[in-house]
N, C-alpha and C positions, 0 to 999 in steps of 0.2 A: 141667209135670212129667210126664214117664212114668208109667203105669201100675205098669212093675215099681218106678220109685226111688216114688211113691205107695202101693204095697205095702211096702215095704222100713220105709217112715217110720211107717207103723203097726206094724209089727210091733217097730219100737225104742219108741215113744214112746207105746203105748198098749200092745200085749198085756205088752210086758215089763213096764212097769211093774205094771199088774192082776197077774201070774205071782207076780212078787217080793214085794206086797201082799199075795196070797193065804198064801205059803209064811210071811213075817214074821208077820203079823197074825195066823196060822192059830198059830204057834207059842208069840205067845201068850195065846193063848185056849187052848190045851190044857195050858200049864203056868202057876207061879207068878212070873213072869219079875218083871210089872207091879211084887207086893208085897214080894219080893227087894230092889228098886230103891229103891221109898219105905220100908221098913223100914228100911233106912240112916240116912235123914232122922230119924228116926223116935225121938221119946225116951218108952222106956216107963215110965221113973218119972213123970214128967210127963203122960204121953197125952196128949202134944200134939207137934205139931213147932216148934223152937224155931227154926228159920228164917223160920215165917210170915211173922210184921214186919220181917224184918229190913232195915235202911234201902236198903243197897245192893240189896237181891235186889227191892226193893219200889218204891224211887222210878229207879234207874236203867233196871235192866232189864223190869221191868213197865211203868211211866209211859214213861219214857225211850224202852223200844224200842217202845211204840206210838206214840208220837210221832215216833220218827224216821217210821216209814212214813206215817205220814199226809201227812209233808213229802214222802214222795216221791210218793206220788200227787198230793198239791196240785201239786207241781211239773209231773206228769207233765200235767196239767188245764193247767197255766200256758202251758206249748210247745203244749200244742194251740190254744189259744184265740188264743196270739200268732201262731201258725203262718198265720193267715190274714192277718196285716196283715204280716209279716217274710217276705219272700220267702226269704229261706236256711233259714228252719223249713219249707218244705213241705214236703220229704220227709220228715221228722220226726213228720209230723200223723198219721198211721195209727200207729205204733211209740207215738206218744205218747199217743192215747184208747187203746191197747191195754193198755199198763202203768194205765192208770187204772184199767178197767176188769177187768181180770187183780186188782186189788187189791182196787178194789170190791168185787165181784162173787164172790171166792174167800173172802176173809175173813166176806161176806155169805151163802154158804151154809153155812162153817162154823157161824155163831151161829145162822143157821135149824134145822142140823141139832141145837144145842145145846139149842134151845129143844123140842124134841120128841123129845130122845133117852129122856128122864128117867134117866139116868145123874147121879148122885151125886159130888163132887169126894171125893178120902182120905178129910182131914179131918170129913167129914160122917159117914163111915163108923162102926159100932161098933168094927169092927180097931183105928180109931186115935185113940179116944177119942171120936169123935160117938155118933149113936144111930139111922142108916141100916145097911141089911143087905147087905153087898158080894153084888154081881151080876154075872158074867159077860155078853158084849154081847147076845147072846141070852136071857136070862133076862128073866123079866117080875116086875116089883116088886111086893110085895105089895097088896094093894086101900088099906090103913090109910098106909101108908108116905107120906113127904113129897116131893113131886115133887122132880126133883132136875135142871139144867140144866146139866152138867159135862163133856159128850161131843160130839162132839172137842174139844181143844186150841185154843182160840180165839183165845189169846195168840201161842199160835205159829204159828200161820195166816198173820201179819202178816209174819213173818219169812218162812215157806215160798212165800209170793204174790210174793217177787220174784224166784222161779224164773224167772216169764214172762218176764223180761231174757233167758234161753235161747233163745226162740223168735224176740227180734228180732235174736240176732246169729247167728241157725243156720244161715243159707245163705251170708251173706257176710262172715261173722268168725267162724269154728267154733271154735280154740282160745279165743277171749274167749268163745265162748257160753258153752263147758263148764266158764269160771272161773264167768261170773254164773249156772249152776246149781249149782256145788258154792258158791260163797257164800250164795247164798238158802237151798237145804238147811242148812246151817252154821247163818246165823244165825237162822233157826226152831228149831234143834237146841237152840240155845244159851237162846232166848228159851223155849222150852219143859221146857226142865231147870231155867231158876231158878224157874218156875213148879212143877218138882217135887218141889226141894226145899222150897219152901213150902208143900209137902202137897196145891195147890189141884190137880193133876192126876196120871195114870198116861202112862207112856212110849209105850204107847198108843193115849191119847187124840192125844198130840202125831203120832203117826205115820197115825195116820189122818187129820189136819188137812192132812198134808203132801200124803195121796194128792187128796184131793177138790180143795186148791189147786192140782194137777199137772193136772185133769182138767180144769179152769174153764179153765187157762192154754190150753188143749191144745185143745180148742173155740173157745175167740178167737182161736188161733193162725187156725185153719181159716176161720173167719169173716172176719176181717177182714187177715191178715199172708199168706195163702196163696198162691203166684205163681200170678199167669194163665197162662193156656194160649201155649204160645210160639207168638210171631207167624210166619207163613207167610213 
């Protein structure tokens, strides 16, 4: 790859991204966007939200859509491991630990960063009936306060991780790439809004899950999917 098209691919696929992150996510942390969104959800005779349980929002799309992904990474582990006995899987075997690992690896720093954000899900909140103090992302929670494990979106993480489908069809299938990145975005979107109506997250949380799974993908891409230097 040339230097200029190796300039070029960062400047789509790494500052743009961080640019448009910045502008989003800056917007809003300066306004009310987040409580707009789950106020809707939101029944204040009750202070509670009545979607929490709901069967559909809770066994298909919470259960359901972690499980689909899990199958796709099992699968993605399946092609690599056969790829060594199945001669028509070799070229497969890189594209295949890639997606595994894109999945692993993305959805696994999202819950890392969940586990030490101490961010609070809605429902926890006093706003909405719990007995936590809403925080903006930079605010620091009071010394008494109950740790809280809610930031980013970890539900949707599952969904935003199969972005990395974009980086193995970007050089040599570009309209399929830019379906399997609007799909992946999509259904993180998707997997992350019934997570919103059930109060357990902010739109957010979920958009921050999507950038960090963009960045994981976007590193393995470099690591492992990157073309060699053209032969002489």
């Amino acid at each position: 790859m040339r230097r200029s098209d190796t300039s070029r691919f960062y400047v789509w696929h790494l500052g743009a991204p961080l640019l448009l992150a910045l502008v989003v996510l800056g917007i809003f942390e300066l306004t009310e966007i987040d409580r707009w969104i789950n106020d809707d959800f939101y029944d204040v005779t009750q202070r509670s939200f009545p979607l929490r349980h709901d069967p559909f929002l809770e066994r298909v799309l919470h259960r359901g859509g972690k499980y689909s992904i899990v199958l796709v990474a099992l699968g993605a582990l399946a092609v690599f491991g056969a790829s060594w006995w199945v001669a028509a899987w070799r070229g497969a075997r890189r594209p295949a630990l890639y997606i595994f690992l894109a999945i692993a690896l993305g959805t696994g720093a999202v819950a890392w960063l969940k586990a030490v954000s101490n961010k609070h899900c809605p429902y926890d909140l006093a706003l909405y009936g719990g007995s936590e103090p809403y925080l903006r992302l930079w605010e620091t929670a009071p010394a008494d306060a109950r740790r809280g494990n809610c930031f980013p979106g970890g539900h949707a993480s599952g969904g935003f991780a199969l972005m990395a489908f974009y980086f193995v069809w970007y050089r040599r299938r570009p309209a399929l790439a830019r379906t399997a990145l609007a799909g992946g975005f999509a259904y993180g979107f998707i997997l992350g809004f019934g997570r919103i109506m059930q109060g357990a997250h902010f739109l957010s949380h979920n958009l921050w899950a999507a950038l960090v799974c963009w960045l994981v993908a976007l590193v393995l891409y470099r690591l492992l999917l990157w073309p060699p230097p053209a032969a002489p």
